[in-house]
N, C-alpha and C positions, 0 to 999 in steps of 0.2 A: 322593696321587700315588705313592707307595712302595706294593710290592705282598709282602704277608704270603701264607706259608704253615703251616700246623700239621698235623701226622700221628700219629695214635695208630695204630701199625700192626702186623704179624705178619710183620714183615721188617724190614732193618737200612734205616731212613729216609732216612738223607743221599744219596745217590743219587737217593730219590723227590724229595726235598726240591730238590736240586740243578735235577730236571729239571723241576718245576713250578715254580720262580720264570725259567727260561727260559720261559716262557710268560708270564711276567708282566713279563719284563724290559724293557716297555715303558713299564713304572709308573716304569723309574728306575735307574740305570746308573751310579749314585756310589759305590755299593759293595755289597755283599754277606756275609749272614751266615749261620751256623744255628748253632741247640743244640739239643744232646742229652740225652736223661737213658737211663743205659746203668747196669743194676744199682741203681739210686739217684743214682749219681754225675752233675753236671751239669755240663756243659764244654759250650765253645764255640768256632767258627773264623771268622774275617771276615777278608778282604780288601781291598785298596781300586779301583777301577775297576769295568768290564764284570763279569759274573758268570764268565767264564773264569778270571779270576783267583783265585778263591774254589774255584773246580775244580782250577784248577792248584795248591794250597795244600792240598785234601785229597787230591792222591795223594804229596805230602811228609809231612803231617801226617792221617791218617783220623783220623775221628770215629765211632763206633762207637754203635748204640741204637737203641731201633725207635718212641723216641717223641722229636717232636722239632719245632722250629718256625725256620720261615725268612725271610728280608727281604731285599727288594734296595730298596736306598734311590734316594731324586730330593731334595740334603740343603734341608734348612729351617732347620733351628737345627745353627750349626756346618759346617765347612767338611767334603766329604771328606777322612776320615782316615779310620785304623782306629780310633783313640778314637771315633769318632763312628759307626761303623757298628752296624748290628744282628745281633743280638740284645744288649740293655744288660744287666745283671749285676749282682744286687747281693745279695752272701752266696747265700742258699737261693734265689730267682728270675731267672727270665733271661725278657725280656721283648722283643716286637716291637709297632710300633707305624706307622701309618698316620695320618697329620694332623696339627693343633696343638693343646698346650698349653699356652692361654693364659694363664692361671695359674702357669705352673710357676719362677717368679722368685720369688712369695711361696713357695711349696711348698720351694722349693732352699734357699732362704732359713732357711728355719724348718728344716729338715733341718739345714743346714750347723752351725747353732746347736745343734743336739741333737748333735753329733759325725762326722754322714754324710761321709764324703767322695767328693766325684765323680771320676771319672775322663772325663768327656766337658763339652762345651759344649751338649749337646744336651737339649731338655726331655722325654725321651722314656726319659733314664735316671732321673730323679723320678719317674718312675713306678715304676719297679725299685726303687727306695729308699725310697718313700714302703710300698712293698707287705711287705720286709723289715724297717722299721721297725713293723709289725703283724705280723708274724711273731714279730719278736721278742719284743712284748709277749703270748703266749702264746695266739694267732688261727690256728685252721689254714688253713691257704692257700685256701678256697672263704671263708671268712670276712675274709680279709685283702687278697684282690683284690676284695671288694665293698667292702668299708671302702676303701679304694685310688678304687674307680673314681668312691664319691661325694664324691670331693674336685676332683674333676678338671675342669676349664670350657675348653671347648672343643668342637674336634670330634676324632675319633678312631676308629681301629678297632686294636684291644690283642688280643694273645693272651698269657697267662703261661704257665710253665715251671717247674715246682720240682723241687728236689732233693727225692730219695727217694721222690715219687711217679712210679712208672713207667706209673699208668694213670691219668690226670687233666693236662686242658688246659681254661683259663678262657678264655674268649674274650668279646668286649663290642663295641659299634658303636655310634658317638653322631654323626651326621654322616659317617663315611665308611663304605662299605661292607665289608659281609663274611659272607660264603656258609658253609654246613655240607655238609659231603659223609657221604653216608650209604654203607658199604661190608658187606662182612659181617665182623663183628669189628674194624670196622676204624671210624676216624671221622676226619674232614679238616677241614680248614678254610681258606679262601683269600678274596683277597681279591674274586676272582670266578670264576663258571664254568670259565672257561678253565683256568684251572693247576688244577681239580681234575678236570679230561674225561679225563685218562689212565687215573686210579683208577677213580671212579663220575660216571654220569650222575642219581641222583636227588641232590637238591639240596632247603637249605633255604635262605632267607634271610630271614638275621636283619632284624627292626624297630626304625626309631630305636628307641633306648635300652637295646635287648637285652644282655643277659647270660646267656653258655648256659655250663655246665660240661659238658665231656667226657668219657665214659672209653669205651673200647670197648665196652661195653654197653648204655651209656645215652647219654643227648642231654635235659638237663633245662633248659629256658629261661625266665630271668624278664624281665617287662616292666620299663619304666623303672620301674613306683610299685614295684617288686619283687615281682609276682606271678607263680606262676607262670602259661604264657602254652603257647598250642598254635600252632606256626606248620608251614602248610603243606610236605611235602614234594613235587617237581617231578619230574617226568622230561625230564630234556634229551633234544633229537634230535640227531643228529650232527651238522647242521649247524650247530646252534645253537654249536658248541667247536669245529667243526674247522680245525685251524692247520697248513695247507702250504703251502710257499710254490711249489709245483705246477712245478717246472721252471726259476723267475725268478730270477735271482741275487740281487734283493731283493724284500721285501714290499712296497716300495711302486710295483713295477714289474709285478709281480701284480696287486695293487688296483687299479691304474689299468687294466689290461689285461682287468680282470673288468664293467667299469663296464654293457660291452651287457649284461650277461646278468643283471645287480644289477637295472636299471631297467626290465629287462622283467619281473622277479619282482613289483616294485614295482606295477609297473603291471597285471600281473594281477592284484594283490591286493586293488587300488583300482576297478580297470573292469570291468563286463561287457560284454556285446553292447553295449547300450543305454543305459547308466546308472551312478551310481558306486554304489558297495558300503561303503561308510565305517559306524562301529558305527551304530547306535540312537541311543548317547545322546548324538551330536553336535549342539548348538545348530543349530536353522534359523537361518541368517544371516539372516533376515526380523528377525527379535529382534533382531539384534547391529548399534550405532549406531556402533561402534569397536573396532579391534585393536588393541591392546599384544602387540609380540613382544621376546622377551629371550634373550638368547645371550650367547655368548664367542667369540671366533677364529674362525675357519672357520663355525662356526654363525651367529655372528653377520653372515659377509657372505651367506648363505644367506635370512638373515631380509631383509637390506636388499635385494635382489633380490625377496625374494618381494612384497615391500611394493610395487614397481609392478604387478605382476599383480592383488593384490587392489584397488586403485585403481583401476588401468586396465579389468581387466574386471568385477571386484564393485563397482563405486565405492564401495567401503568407505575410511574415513579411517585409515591405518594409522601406527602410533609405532614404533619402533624403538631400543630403548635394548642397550646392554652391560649381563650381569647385575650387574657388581660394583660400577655407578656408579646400579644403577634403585633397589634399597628404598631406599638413602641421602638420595636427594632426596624419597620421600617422595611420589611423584606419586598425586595423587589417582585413583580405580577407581570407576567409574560400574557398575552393575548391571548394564547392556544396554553392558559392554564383555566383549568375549572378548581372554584371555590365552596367547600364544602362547607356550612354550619348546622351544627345541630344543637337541637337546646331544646328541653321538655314542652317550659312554658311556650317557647319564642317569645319572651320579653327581657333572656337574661341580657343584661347591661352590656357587659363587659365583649359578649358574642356580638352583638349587635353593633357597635364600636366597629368592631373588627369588620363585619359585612361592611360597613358605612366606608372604611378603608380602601377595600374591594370593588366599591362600586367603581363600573368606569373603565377598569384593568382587566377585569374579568368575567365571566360567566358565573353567576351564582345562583348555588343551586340550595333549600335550605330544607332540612328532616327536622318535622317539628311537628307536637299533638294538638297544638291549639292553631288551625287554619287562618282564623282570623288574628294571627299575631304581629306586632309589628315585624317580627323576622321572617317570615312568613310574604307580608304585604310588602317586603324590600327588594324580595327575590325575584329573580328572573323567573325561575320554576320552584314551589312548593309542592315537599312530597310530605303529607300529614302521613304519622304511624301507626294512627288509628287506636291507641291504649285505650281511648277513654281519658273521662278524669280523673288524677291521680292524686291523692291528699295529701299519702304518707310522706314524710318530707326525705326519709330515706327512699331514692327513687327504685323501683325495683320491675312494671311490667313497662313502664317507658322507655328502660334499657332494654331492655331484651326485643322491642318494640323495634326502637332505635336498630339493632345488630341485626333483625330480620330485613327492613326494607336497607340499610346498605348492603347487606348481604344479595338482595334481590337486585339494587344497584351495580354491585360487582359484577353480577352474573350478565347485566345487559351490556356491561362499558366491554365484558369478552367477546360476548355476540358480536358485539359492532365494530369490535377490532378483529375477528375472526381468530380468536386465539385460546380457543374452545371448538374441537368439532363438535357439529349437532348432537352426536350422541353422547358427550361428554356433558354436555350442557343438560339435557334431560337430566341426565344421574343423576346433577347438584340440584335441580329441582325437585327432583321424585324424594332428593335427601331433604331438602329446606320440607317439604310437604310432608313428611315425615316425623317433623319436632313436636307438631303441637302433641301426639300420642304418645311422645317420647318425654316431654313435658308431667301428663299425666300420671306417666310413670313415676316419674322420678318425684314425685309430691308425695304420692304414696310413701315412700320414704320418712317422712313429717317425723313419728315417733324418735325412728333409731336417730334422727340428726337429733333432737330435743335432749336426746339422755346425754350423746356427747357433747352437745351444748351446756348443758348442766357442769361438765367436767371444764370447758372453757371457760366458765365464767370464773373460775376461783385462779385463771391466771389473771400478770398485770402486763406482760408483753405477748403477741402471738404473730408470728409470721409468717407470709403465706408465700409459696415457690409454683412457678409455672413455667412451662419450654413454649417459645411461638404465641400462638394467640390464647395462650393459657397464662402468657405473663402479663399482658393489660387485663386479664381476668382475676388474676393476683391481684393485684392492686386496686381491682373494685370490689374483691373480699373485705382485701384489708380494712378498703374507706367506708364500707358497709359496717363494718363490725364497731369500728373507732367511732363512726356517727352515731349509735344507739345506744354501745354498751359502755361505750368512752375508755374503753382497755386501748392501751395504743399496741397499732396492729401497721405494720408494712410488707407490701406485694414487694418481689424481687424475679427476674430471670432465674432461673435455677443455675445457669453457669454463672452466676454474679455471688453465689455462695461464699465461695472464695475469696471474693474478692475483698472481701469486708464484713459482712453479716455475721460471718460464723461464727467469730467471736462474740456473740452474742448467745449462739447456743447453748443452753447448760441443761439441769434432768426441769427445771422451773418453768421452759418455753418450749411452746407447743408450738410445732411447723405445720401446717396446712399444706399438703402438695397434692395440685391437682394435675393427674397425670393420665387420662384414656389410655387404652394400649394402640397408642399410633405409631410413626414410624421414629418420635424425639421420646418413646418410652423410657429405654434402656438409659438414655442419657440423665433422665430425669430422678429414674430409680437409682442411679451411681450416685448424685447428690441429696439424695434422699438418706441413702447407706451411710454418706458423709457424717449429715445428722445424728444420725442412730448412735455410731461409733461414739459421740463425743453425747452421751445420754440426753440428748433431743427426743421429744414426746411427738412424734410424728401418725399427723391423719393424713390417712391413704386417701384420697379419694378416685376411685377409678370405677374402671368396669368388671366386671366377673370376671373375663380373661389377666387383667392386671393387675386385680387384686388377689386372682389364686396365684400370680407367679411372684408379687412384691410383696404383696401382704403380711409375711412374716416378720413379727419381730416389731412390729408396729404398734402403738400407743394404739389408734383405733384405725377399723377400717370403714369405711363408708361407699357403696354398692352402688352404681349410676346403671342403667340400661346401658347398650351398646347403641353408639350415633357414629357417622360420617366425619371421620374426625376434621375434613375441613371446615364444617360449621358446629361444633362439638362445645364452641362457647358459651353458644347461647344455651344449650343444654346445662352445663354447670355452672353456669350461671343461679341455675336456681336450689342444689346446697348450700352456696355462697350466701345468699341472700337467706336462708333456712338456718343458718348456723349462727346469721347476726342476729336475728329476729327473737330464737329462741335462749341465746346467750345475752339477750338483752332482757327476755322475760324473766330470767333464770336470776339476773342481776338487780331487777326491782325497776329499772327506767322507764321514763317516759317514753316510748318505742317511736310514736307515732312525731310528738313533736320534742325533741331531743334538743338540754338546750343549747343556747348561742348558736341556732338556725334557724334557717325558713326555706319555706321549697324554693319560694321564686324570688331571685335574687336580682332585684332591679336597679341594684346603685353598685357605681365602681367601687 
């Protein structure tokens, strides 16, 4: 979740340094560091907070040197401090670090007892110490960071730093990711595309277990068994890095505002005239007896939404688990099941875990925006969603991204189980092709959500009701809303009212129910009535037709176009996300990086 940089370069680094972890600054916001080696000599500066901080500290204190490695933390072990920020330190090496070391209690341990002394709580300075206690014993640093890295159990991505070498950076990747930038005389390192797009667009990235030494000439990478190892270099496209936030006061006001033009890319990517376009070596759903899909947050309501689609129109049997809780229990994997993962980055840990589980038992298939990700490079078939880069760490055009290609997914797993005539099939196309202007619409909207977001923000609970594929949509209101505006907020079944919720209704809690006038209207609006009766502050949100027949008697009502109500999520999906954004404005918060998060969540 912490986002590394490293630069061997032909200019004075900190500045480079400075302005590539602003691109990463969504990895993690607890503090900020970098070090140099200038002449030989290695020094370092950190902050505590926002990366401003750490700017504002090198124009009192400059750091001078043209090789150099940077970190902006999301903390793990150890509270934000400056003792605990990165780059860690110890004698000859300064070291940055992405992940956990699980281990490093024995490792400190046996240090502490050899004489080491710490200055952090963090397991990320054992590594600095572990690295300088080989040093010491008369290892040059290419031999003392590999000695170093095969003590280490966990996951991680490490770059070292030593005194007195001005042209050498070690870098290693065991579970979290991290990219090589290829320049002329020049060589990078990050922890992904994005914070090295200013420098160079060719790009490598490293494989579990890699280990590359750097120097400006060279790029030499061993495999985990310690071979050397040839890894592909890339050429990005501009789109693939580009980070503006195009006029919006924030990125996740941008995101949400780009969603027509996201999911129309998507959808040309996936449709032709006539027919989908998905690779080759995607299983016939003829073959496949059961889905297993697996996620985190956002992807994970993404999956539970897509799961009535491939039911309803594939009548495929589909599972749905959270990745962090599916290899634990251990769930058995039949041959003729297909394995779904989705995940923004494809580097979330915990998903990826879970493919790792999967290999072997099944076909996996993996919905992910960054092609080159590890989840992505595991899969049997990668279907990218095309978003773009996404900053805001509340995710908002990746889901929707997400809901359209499993959507277009659904519709081929019916093709090819023939459980869709031809002309049934069209319709749900000519409906999917239909969103992005239905989309537009409903942005339009912006104002009247902003005033009732205004009246949201002055609650301290707010819950949200939906029937069908409106209740995983529930629940990513909810986790939308609680992420930015920090009001706590839970999705429910609208039949689940009953069951327990209600008592929680009083005139203080506002209900969100979002309800189209489909065929689970009438049912939706009886639990809505529920509310009302016992002075619930209830927002309609529907269509013209359902909100001239519900609409009475309602706290507010809130106006969507009329859509398709089988894919009608991804449509409301975007007041949901309108009603966080502007209830978060309305509240004073940090919208974009909210704290105790980060987008990319790379450690268990």
């Amino acid at each position: 979740m912490c986002g590394i940089v490293g630069v061997l370069g032909r200019n004075e680094v900190a500045p480079i340094i400075v302005e590539a972890l602003k691109r990463l600054e969504y990895r993690g916001y607890d503090s900020a560091g970098l070090a140099t080696v200038n002449d030989g000599t290695l020094d370092r500066r950190r902050a505590v907070g926002k990366l401003v901080n750490l700017s504002d500290h090198l124009v009192h204190h400059p750091l001078a040197g043209k090789s150099g490695i940077g970190h902006t933390r999301w903390a793990t072990h150890g509270a934000p401090s400056v003792a605990n920020a990165h780059p860690h330190q110890a004698g000859p090496v300064a070291v940055v670090h992405n992940g956990i070391i699980e281990n490093f209690r024995t490792l400190r341990e046996e240090l502490t007892a050899e004489g080491h002394e710490f200055q952090s709580d963090t397991d990320t300075e054992t590594i600095a110490q572990l690295t300088c206690k080989h040093l010491a014993e008369g290892h040059d640093p290419r031999e003392a960071a590999r000695l170093t890295l095969g003590r280490l159990e966990g996951a991680f991505a490490v770059a070292f730093l030593f005194r007195g070498e001005n042209d050498l950076m070690i870098a290693a990747r065991k579970g979290s990711p991290l990219a090589i930038g290829h320049g002329e005389g020049e060589v990078f390192i990050g922890s992904d595309a994005i914070a090295l797009a200013p420098m160079t667009n060719r790009i490598t990235y490293l494989e579990e277990g890699d280990r590359a030494v750097l120097t400006r000439g060279s790029v030499e990478i061993f495999d985990a068994e310690d071979r050397p190892a040839t890894r592909e270099a890339r050429t990005l496209t501009a789109d693939q890095t580009r980070v503006e936030k195009g006029g919006h006061k924030h990125w996740m006001a941008k995101e949400i505002a780009e969603q027509p033009v996201v999911l129309a890319d998507a959808m040309a990517h996936y449709l032709t005239a006539d027919t989908f376009d998905f690779p080759p070596e995607l299983p016939d759903f003829k073959e496949i007896d059961r889905i297993v899909m697996v996620a985190c947050g956002t992807a994970f309501y993404a999956c539970l939404t897509a799961k009535y689609w491939f039911e309803q129109l594939a009548r495929l049997p589909v599972e749905v688990d959270v990745a962090s809780e599916f290899r634990y229990r251990e769930p058995p994997i039949g041959p003729r099941t297909l394995a779904i993962f989705v995940s923004q980055s494809g580097e979330t840990a915990d998903t990826l875990a879970a493919l790792r589980y999967c290999r072997d038992k099944a076909a996996i298939v993996s919905v992910v925006n960054v092609p080159e990700s590890s989840i992505a490079r595991e899969s049997d078939v990668a279907l990218p969603i095309l978003a773009g880069v996404e900053i805001g760490v509340a995710s908002t055009k990746a889901f929707t991204c997400q809901l359209t290609v499993l959507a277009m997914l659904a519709l081929r797993a019916a093709q090819d189980r023939g459980t869709l005539e031809a002309p049934a099939l069209a319709a749900h196309v000519a409906d999917l092709r239909a969103l992005p202007a239905q989309i537009s619409q409903a942005l339009g909207a912006e104002d009247r959500i902003a005033a009732i977001a205004r009246r949201l923000a002055e609650a301290q609970d707010i819950l949200f009701l939906g029937r069908g594929a409106m209740f995983p949509l529930a629940m990513e209101g909810a986790l939308k809303l609680k992420e930015i505006s920090y009001i706590h907020a839970e999705g429910y079944a609208s039949g689940e009212l009953k069951h327990g919720p209600i008592a929680l209704i009083d005139k203080h809690v506002p209900v969100i129910v979002l309800a189209p006038r489909d065929g689970l209207f009438d049912k939706t609006v009886s639990n809505m009535q529920e509310v009302m009766a016992r002075n619930g502050k209830v927002v309609l949100i529907s269509d013209s037709a359902g909100a001239a027949e519900a609409g009475a008697g309602t706290w507010e009502v809130l106006t969507m176009p009329r859509v398709a109500p089988v894919f009608a999520a991804i449509l409301y999906a975007i007041p949901a996300q309108l009603l966080a954004y502007h209830t978060a404005i309305a509240k004073g918060t940090d919208v974009d990086q909210p704290r105790n998060l980060a987008k990319s969540v790379t450690v268990e």
